[in-house]
Structures are given as C-alpha cells and as structure tokens.
N, C-alpha and C positions, 0 to 999 in steps of 0.2 A: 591677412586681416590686420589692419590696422588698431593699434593700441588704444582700449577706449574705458570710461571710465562708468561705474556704478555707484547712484548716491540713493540712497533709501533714506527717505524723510516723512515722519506724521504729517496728516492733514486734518481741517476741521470738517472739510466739504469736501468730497472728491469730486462730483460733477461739477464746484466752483471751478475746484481745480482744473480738470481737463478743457473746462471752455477758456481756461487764462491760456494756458499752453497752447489750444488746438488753436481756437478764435480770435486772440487776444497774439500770440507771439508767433503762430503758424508751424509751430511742432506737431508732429504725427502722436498720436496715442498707440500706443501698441497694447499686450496682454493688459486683460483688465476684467472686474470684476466687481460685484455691487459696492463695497470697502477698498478696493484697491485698482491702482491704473500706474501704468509703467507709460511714461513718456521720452520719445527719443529727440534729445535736446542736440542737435547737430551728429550724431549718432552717438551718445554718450545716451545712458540707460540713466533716468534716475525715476525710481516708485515712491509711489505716494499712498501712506495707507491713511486710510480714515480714522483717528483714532482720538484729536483733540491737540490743541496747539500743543508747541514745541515751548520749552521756559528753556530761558536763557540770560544767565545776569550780566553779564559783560556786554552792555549795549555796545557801545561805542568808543572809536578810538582816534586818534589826532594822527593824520599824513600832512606834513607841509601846508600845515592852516586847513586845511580838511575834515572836517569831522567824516569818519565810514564806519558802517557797522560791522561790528568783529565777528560775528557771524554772517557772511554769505558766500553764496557760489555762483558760477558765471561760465561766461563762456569766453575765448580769444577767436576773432573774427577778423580777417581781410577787411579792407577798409571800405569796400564798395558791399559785402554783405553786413557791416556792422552801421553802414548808413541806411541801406536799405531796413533796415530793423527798427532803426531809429524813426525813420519817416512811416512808417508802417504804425510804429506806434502815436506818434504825433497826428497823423490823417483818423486815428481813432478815439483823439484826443484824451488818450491812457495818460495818467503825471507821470509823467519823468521825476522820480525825487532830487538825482543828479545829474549833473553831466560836466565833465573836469576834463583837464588835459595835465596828466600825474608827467612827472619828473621831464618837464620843456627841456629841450636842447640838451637833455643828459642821457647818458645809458638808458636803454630803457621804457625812454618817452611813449608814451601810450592816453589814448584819449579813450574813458568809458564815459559809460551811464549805468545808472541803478533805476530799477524798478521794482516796484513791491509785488508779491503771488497773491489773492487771496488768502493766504496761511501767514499771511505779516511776513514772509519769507524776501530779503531781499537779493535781488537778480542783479548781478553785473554783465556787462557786455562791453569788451575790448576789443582792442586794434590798437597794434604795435605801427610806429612810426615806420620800423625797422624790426620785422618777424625776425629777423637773425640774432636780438637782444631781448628775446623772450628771454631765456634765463642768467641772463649775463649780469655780472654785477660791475 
C-alpha cells in the first residue's frame, strides 16, 4: 500500500459537496452518511462533515507577485492528468480563480490552478515541470 493521506474538514452542505467532488471534479464518494461523506481525491481520504463553515483569519499571502490563500489543499498531478482536470473543468465552465506557473526556470517549477468547493474551501492542483523537484529546494 502506498502512503496516503487524511484531511477531515467541516462543510456547509454535504450533498453540495459531494456533487463538487463527484460531478464537478470526477472523484468517487466513498463511506458516507446523511452529515458526512468521505471523498477519495486521487486516493487520498479526505471527510467532510456537515457542520457549518470553516473561519479562518489568515486570508491570504504574497508568492512572487501572487496573492494565494494560506489556507488550502491540493493535489500534485502529471501533467497530462492535471490538464485533463483543467479542461474537464473549463468544458464545464467551473471559474478557475487561478492558474500560475510558480518558480519559471527554477528549482521547482510548477504550473497550478485553484478552485474554489462549495465550503469557500480552495483546491489546488499541480504538476511539476520535473516530479523529481517535488521536494527540493
């Protein structure tokens, strides 16, 4: 079994939520229950309980002329399934709030996008220029 990860986060609307996941980004729903739904986001576990938004005061932070929110989570995608997500959500014409190409021609180099959940929650999705400077500084 490969190393995977669990993010447990309130929601306002679970069934919003699962049609964003299921409908919207083409994740599978797994356990789930009237208040609560477990979604497998590339096989990473992350629940969602119904319970009322998330506060959070640290909106935002500056990358290299960038404003990004200091809160969110994401996934690191090959570059033909992190296109295909992209056009998947563009053909559904879902906003895109971002779409950057972080640190050009350096260590590192990586091209996302952010989108927002129903829960205000926002979603990153990458792809390394070079998967072997995932964690290289």
């Amino acid at each position: 079994m490969t190393t995977q990860f669990h993010l447990a986060l309130p929601c306002v609307n679970v069934n919003k939520t699962r049609e964003f996941y299921s409908d919207i980004l083409g994740a599978k729903i797994g356990r789930s229950a009237v208040k609560w739904a477990d979604v497998n986001l590339y096989g990473n576990q992350i629940t969602f309980t119904e319970c009322g938004p998330f506060k959070f005061e640290c909106k935002s932070y500056n990358f290299n002329g960038d404003i990004l929110p200091s809160f969110h989570f994401g996934i690191i995608l090959n570059k033909s399934d992190w296109q295909e997500v992209l056009d998947r959500l563009k053909s559904k014409k879902y906003d895109i709030v971002s779409e950057v190409k972080f640190l050009e021609n350096k260590v590192g180099e990586h091209h996302s996008f952010f989108v927002k959940d129903p829960n205000d929650y926002t979603v990153e999705f990458k792809c390394f220029t070079n998967s072997q400077e995932i964690f290289e500084s």
